[in-house]
Structures are given as C-alpha cells and as structure tokens.
MDAnalysis code that builds the backbone (N, CA, C; Angstrom):
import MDAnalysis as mda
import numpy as np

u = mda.Universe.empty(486, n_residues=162, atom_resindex=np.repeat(np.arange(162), 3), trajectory=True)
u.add_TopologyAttr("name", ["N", "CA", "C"] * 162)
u.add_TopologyAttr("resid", np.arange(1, 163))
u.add_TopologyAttr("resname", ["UNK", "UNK", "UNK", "UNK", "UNK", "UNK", "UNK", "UNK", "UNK", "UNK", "UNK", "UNK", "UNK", "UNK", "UNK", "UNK", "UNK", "UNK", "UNK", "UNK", "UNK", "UNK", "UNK", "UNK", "UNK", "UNK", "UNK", "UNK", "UNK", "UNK", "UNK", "UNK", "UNK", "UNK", "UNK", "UNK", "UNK", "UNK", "UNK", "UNK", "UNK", "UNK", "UNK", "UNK", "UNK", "UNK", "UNK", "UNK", "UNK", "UNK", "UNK", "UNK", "UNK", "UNK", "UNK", "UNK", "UNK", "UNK", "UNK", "UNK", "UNK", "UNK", "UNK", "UNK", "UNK", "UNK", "UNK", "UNK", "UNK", "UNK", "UNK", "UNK", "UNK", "UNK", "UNK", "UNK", "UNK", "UNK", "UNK", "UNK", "UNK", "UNK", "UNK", "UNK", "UNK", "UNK", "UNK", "UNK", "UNK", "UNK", "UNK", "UNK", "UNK", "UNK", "UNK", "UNK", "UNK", "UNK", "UNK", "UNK", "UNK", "UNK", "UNK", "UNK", "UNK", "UNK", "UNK", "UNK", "UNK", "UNK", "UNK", "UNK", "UNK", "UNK", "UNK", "UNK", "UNK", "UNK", "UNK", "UNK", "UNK", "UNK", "UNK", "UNK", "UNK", "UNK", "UNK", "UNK", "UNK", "UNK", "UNK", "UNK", "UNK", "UNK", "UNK", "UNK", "UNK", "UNK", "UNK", "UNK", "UNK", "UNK", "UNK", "UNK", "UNK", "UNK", "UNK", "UNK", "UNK", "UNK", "UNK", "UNK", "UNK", "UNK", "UNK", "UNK", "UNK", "UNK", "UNK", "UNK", "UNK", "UNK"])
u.atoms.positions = np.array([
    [-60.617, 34.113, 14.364],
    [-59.309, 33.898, 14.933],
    [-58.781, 32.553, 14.435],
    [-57.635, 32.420, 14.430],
    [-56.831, 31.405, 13.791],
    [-56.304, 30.520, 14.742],
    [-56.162, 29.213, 14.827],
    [-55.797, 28.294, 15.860],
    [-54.814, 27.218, 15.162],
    [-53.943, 27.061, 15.794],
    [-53.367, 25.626, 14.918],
    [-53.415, 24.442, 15.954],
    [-53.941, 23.541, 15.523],
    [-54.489, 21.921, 15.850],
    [-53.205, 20.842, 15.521],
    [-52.455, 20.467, 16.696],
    [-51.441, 19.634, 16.509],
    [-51.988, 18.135, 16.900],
    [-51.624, 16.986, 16.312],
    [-52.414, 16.155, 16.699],
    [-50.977, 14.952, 16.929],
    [-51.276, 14.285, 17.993],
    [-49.827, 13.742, 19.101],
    [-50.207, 12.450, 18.999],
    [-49.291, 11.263, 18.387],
    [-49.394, 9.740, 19.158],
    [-48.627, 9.195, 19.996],
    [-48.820, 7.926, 20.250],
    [-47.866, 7.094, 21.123],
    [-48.226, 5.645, 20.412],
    [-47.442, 5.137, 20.002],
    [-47.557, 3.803, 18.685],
    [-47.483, 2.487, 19.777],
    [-46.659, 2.994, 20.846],
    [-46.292, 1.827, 21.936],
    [-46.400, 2.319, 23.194],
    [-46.357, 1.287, 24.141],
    [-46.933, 1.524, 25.613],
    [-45.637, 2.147, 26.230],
    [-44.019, 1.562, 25.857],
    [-42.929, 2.193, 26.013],
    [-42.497, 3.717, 25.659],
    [-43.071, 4.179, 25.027],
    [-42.748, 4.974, 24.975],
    [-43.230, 6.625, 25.951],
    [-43.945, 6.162, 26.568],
    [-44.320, 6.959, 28.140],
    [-43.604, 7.165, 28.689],
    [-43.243, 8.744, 29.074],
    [-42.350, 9.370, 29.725],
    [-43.281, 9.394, 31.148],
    [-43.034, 8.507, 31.801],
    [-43.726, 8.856, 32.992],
    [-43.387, 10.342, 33.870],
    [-44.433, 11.180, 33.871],
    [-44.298, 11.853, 35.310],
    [-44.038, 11.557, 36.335],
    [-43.444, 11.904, 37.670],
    [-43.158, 11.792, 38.915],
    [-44.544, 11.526, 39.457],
    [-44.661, 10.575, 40.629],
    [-46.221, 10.836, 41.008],
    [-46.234, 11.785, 41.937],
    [-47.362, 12.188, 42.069],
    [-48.251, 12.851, 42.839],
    [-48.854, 12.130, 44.087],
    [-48.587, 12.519, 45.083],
    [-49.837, 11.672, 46.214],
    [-50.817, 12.037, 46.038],
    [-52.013, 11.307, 46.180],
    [-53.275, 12.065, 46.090],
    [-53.729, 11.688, 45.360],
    [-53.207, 11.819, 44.024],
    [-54.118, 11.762, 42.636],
    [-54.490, 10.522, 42.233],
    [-55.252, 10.744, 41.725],
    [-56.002, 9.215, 41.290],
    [-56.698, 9.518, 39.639],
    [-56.946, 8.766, 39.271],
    [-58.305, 8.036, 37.840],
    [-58.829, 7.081, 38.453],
    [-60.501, 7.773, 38.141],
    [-61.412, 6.566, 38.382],
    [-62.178, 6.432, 37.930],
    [-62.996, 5.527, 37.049],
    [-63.876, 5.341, 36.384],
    [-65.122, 6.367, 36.569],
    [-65.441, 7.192, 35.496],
    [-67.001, 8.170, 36.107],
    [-68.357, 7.384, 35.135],
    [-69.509, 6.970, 35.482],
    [-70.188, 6.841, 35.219],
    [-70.579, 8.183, 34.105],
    [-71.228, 7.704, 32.947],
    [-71.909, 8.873, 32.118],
    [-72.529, 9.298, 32.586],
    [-73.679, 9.079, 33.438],
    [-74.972, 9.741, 33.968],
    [-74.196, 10.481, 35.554],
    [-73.772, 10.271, 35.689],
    [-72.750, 11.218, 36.653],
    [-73.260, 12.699, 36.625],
    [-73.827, 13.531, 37.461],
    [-73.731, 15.318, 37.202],
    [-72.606, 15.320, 37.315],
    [-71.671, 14.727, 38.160],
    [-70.426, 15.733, 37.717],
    [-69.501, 15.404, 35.945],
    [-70.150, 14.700, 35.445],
    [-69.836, 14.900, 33.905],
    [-69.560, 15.740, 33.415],
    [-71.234, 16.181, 33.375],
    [-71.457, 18.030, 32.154],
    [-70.598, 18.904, 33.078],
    [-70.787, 19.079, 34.818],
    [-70.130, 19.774, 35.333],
    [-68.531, 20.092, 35.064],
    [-68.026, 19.038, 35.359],
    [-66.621, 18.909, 34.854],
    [-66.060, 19.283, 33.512],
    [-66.968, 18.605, 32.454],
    [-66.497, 19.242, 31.298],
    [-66.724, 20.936, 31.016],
    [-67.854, 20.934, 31.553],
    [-67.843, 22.484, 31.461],
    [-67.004, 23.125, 32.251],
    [-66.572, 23.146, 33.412],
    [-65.825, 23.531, 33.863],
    [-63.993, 23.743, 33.537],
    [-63.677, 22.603, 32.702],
    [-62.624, 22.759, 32.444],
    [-62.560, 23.221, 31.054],
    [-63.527, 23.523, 30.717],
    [-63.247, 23.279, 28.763],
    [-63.878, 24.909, 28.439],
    [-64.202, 25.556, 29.887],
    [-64.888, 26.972, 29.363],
    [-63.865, 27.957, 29.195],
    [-62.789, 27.446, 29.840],
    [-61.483, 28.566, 29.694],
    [-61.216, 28.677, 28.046],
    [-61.167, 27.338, 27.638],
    [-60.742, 27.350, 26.215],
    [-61.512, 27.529, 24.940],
    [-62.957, 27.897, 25.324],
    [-63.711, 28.251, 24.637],
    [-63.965, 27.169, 23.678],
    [-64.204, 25.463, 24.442],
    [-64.462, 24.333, 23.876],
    [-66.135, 24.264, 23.879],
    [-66.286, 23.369, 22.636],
    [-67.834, 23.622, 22.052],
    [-68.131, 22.705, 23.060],
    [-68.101, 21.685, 23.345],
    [-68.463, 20.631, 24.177],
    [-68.672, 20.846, 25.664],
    [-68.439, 22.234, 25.745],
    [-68.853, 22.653, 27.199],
    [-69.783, 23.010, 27.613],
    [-70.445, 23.067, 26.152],
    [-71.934, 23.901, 26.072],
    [-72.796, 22.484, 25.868],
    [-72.478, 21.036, 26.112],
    [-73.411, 20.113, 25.301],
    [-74.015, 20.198, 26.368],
    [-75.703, 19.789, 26.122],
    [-76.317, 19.260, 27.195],
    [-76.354, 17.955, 27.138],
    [-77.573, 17.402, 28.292],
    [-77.341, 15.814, 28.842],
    [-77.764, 15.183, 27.692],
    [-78.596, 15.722, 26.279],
    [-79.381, 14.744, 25.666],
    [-78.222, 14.831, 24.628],
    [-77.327, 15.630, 24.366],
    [-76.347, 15.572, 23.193],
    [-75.495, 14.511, 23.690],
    [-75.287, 14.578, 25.134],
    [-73.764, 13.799, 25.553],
    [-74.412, 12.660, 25.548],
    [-75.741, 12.058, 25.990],
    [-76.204, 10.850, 25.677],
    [-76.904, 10.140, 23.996],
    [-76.896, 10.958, 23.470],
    [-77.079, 10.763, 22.295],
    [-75.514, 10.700, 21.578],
    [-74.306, 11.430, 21.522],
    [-73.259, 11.524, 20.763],
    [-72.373, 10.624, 21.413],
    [-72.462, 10.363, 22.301],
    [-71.088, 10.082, 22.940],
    [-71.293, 8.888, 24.081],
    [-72.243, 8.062, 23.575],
    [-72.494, 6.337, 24.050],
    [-71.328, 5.604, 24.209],
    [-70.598, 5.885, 22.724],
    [-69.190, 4.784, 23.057],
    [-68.346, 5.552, 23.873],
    [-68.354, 6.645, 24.728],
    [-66.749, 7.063, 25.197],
    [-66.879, 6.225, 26.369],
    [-65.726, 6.645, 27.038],
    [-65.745, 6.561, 28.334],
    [-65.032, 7.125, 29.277],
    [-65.282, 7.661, 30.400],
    [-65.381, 8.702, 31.288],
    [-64.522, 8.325, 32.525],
    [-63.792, 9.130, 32.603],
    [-62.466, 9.258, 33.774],
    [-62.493, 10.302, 35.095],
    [-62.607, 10.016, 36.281],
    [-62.165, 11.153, 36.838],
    [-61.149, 11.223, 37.151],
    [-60.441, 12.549, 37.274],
    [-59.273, 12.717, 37.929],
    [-59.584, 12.978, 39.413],
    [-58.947, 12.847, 40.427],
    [-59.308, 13.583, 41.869],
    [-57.812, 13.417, 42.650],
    [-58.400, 14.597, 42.941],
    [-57.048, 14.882, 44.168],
    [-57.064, 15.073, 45.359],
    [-56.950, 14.096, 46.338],
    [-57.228, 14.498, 48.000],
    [-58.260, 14.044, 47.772],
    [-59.557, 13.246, 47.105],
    [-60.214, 12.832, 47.017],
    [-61.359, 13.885, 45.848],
    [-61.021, 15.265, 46.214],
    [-61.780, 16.158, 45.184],
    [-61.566, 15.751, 43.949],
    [-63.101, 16.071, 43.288],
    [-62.719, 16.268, 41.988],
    [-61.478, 17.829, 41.371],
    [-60.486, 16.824, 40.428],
    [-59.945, 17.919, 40.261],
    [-59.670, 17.928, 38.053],
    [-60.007, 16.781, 37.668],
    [-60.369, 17.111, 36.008],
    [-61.400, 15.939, 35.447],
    [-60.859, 16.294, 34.544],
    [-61.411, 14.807, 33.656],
    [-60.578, 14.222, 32.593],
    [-60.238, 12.838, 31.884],
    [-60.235, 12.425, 30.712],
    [-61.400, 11.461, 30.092],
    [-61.485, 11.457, 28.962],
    [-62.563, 10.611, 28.428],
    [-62.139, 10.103, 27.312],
    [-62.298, 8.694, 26.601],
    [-61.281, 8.224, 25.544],
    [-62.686, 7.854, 24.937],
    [-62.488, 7.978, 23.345],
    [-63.186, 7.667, 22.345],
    [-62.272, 6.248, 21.449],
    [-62.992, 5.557, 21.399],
    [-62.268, 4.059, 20.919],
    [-62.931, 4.043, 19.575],
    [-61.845, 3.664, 18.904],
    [-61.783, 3.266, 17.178],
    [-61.578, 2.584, 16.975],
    [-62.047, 2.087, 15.514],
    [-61.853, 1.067, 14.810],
    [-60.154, 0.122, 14.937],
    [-60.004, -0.892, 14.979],
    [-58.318, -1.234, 14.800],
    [-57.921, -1.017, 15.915],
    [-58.708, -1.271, 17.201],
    [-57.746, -0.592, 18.521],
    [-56.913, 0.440, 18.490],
    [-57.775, 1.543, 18.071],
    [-57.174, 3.109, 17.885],
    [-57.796, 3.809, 19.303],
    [-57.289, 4.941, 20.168],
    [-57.690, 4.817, 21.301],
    [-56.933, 6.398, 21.017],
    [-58.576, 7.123, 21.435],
    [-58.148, 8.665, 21.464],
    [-58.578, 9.138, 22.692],
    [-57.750, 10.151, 23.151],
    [-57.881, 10.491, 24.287],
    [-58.509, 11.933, 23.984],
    [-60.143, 11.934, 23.659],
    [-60.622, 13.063, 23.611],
    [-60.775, 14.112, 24.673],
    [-60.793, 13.761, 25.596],
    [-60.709, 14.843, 26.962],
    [-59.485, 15.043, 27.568],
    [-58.664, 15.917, 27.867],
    [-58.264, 15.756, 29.165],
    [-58.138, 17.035, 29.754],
    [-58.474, 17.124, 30.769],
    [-58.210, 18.706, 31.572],
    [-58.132, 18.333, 32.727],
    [-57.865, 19.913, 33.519],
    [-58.373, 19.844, 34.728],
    [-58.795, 21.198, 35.095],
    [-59.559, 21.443, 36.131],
    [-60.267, 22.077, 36.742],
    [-59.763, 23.362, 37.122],
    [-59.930, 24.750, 36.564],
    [-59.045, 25.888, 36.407],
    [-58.369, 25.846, 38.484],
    [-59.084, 25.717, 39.506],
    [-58.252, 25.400, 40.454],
    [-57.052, 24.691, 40.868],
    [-56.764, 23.663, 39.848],
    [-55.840, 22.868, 40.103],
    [-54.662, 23.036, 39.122],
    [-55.277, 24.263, 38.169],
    [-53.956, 24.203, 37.168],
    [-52.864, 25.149, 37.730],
    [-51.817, 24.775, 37.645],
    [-50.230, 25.351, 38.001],
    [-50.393, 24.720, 39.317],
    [-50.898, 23.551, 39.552],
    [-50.746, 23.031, 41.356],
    [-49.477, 22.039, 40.784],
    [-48.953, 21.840, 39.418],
    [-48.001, 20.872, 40.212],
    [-48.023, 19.579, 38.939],
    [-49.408, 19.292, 39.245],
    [-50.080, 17.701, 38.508],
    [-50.538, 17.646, 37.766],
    [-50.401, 18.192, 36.765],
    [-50.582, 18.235, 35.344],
    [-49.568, 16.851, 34.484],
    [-48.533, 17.197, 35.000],
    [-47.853, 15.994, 34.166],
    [-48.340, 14.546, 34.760],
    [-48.577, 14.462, 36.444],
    [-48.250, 12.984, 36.643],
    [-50.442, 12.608, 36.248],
    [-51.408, 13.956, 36.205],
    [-52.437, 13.394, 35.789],
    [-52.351, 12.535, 34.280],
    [-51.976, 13.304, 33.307],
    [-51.786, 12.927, 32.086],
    [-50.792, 11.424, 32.016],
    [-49.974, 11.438, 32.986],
    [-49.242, 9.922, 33.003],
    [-50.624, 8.685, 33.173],
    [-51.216, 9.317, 34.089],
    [-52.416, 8.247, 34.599],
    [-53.552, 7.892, 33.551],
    [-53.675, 9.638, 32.887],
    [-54.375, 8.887, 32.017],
    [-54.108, 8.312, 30.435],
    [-52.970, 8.189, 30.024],
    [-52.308, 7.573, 29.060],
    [-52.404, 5.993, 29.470],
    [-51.556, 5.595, 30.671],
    [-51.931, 4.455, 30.838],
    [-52.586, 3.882, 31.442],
    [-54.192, 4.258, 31.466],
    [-55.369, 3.983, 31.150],
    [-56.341, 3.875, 29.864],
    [-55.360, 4.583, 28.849],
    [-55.973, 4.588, 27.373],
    [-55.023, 3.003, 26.583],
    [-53.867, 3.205, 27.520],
    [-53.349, 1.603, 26.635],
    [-53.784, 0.425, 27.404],
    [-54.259, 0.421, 28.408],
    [-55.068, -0.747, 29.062],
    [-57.292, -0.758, 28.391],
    [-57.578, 0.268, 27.762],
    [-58.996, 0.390, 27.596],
    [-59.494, -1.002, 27.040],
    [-58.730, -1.413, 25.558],
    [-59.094, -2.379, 24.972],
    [-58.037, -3.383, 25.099],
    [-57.972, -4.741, 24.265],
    [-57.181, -5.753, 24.722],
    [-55.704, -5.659, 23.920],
    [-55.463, -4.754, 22.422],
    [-54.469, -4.982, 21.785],
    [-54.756, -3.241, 21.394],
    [-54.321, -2.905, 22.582],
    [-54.715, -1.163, 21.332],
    [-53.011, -1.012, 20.900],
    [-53.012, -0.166, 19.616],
    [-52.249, -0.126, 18.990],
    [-51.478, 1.253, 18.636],
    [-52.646, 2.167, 19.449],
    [-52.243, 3.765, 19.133],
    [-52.780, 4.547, 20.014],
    [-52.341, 5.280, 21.021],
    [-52.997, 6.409, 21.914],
    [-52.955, 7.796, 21.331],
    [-53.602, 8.415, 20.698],
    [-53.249, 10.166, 20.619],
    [-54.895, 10.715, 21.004],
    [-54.364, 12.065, 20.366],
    [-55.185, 13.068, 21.040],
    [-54.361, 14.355, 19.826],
    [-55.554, 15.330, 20.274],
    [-54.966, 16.680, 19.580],
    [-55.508, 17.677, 20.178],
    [-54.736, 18.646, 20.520],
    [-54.763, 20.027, 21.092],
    [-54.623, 21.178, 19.980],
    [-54.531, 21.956, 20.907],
    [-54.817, 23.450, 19.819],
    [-53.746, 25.131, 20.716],
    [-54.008, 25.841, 19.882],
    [-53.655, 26.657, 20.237],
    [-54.488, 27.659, 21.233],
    [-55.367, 27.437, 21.089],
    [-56.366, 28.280, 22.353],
    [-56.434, 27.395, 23.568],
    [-55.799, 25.754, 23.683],
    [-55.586, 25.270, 25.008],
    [-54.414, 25.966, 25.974],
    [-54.379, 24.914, 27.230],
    [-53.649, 25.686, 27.961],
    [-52.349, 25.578, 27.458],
    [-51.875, 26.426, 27.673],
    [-50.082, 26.875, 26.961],
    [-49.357, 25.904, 26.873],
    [-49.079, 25.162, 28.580],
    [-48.302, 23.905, 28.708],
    [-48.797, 22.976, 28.096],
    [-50.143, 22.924, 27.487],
    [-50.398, 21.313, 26.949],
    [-49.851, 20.514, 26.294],
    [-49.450, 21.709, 24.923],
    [-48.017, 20.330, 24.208],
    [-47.230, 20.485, 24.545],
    [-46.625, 21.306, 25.383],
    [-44.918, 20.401, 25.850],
    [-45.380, 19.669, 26.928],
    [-46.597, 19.531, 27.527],
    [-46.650, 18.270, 28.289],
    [-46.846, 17.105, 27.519],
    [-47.918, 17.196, 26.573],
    [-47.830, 16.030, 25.816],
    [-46.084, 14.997, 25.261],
    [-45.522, 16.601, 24.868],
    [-44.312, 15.801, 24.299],
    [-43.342, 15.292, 25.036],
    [-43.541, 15.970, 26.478],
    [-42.149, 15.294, 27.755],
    [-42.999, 13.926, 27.739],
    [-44.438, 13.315, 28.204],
    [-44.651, 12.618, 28.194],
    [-44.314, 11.433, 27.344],
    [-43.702, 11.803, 26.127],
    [-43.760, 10.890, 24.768],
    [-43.972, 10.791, 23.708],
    [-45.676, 11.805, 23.556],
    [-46.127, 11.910, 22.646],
    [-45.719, 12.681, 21.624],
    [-45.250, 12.030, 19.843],
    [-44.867, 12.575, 19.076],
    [-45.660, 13.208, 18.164],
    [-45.881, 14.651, 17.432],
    [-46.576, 14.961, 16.595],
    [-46.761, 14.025, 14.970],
    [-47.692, 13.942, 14.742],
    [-47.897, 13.394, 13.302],
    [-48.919, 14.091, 12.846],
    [-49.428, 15.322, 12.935],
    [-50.339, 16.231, 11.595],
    [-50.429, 17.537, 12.345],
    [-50.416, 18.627, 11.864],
    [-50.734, 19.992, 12.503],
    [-51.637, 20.179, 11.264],
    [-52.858, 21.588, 11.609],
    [-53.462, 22.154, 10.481],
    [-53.401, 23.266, 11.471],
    [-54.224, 24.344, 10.554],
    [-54.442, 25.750, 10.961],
    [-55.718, 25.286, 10.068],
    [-56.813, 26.323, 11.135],
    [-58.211, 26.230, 10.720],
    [-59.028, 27.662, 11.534],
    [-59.784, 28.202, 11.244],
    [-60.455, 29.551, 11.640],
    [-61.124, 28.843, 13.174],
    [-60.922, 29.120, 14.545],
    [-61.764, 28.864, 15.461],
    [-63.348, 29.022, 15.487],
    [-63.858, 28.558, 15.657],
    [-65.248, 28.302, 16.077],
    [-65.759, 29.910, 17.157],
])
C-alpha cells in the first residue's frame, strides 16, 4: 500500500496558531521508565499501524535515550502522548504525538497539539525549528490540524507502507 509522508515546520515561535484551551488538559513530563510509555505508545500508534508500537522496553531504551517523553492528560487521565527527538543546530522534532483512540473526536486535539508545540520551542535554549511528519495512514484530521496550528509543509514523498 502506498502512503504519502508530508513533513510540517514552524521556523518561529510566532507563528503558532494557538488552539482555544481546553480545561483539563495538561503536558507533563513522563519519565522513560514509566509503563505507561510502551502502553501509551502502543495504544495510540496501533490504529495507524505504527512500527513503534510494537517496540519493546529494551529497543525504547536502547534507541531512544535522547528523546523525551510527554504526557498528555485530561481530567487528570491519561489521554496521549508527545515525545520530541532533539537535533543537531537546535532542530526539535516532534516525533510523537497522539492520543488515545478514547479521546479522539472529544474536542482536544487542537488545543493538545498547541501544548505540545510550545513545549518543543521551550525544550532547548535557542531552538530554531519545530516539525514533525505525518502520513497518510494517520488520523485524517492530522494535517489540517497541523496546518490551522501554523505548521507549513516543506517535503512530501510517497513511499510503499511498511
């Protein structure tokens, strides 16, 4: 099957279309060794038939030392995750973000993704670039949420899914 991979930045902190907030919702720092880690990622990433849903604890501690780990929660529940992978040049990717097939169409999809954008331009001291890239087997709304938010495309490919 065929997927096309759009890949979204934000060059400046201005340019965030903030969402409306949400009561409730929050980002909060998750520890790696956290169970609800693997839980979470698997949970949100099995709809989309993401490889990383399948990692176990010794891959995510072996591959993925430098990320770092976000919860989303709502009402205090867990309700997704983001996790940002930091690059060279204060480049700042927002490799995760979901949420939890219960909470999708509740509403907070846009004001989660507000929260966690600006948490990816606060990670390091001068970051210079926030993106991320989605696909076509994510959830439907993902890039036009990305793009109300701000985020502008700079590369698409088409590549055979996994």
């Amino acid at each position: 099957m065929k997927e096309i991979v759009t890949y979204v930045e934000m060059t400046s902190r201005d340019q965030l279309a903030p969402a409306a907030p949400v009561p409730g919702l929050a980002l909060d720092t998750l520890d790696r060794r956290s169970p609800l880690l693997l839980d979470l990622h698997a949970r949100v990433g099995a709809s989309y038939g993401w490889g990383s849903a399948k990692r176990t604890r010794e891959e995510w501690d072996s591959g993925y030392a430098a990320r770092r780990f976000f919860l989303l929660s709502f009402e205090g529940e867990p309700a997704g995750l983001v996790d940002y992978d930091l690059h060279p040049g204060d480049d700042v990717e927002i490799a995760t973000f979901g949420l939890l097939p219960e909470f999708v169409g509740k509403g907070i999809g846009g004001f989660a993704l507000t929260l966690g954008i600006r948490q990816g331009w606060i990670l390091v001291p001068e970051v210079s670039r926030v993106w991320l890239h989605t696909s076509t087997l994510d959830h439907p709304h993902a890039l036009p949420n990305y793009h109300r938010r701000g985020f502008r495309t700079f590369k698409t490919e088409e590549r055979e899914s996994a």
